[in-house]
C-alpha positions in Angstrom: 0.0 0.0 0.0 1.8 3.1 -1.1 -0.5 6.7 -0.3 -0.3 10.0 1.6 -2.1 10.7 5.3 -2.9 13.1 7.6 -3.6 12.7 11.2 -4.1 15.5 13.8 -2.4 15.2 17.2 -3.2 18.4 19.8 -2.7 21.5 17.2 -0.3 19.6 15.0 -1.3 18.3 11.7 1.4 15.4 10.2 1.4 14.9 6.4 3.2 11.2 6.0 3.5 8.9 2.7 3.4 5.2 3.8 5.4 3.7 0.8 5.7 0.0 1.5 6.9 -0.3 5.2 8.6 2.9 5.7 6.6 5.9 6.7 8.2 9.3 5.2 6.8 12.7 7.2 6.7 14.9 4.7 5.2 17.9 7.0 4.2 18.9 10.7 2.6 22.1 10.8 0.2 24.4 13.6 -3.5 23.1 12.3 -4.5 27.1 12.8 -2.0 27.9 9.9 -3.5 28.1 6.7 -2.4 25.1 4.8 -2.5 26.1 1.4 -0.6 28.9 1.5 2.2 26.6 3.3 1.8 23.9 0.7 2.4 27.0 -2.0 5.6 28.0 -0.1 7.3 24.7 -0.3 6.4 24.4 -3.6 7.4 27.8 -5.1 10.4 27.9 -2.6 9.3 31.4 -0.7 
């Protein structure tokens, strides 16, 4: 099974990619920061 995840723990919000049995965290972030505009960032490099 190969897919990426979110789970929330307290205020933090973990974006993970399970790729066969290793588990790559890709992002932690505050869940009151706007998400897209962080997702934008990292990709645009800002």
């Amino acid at each position: 099974m190969s897919g990426y995840y979110k789970v929330l723990s307290g205020t933090n919000r973990i974006i993970y990619k399970v790729d066969d049995e290793t588990i790559y965290v890709h992002l932690v972030v505050d869940t009151r920061s706007n998400l897209e505009d962080i997702l934008a960032r990292r990709l645009f490099h800002i």
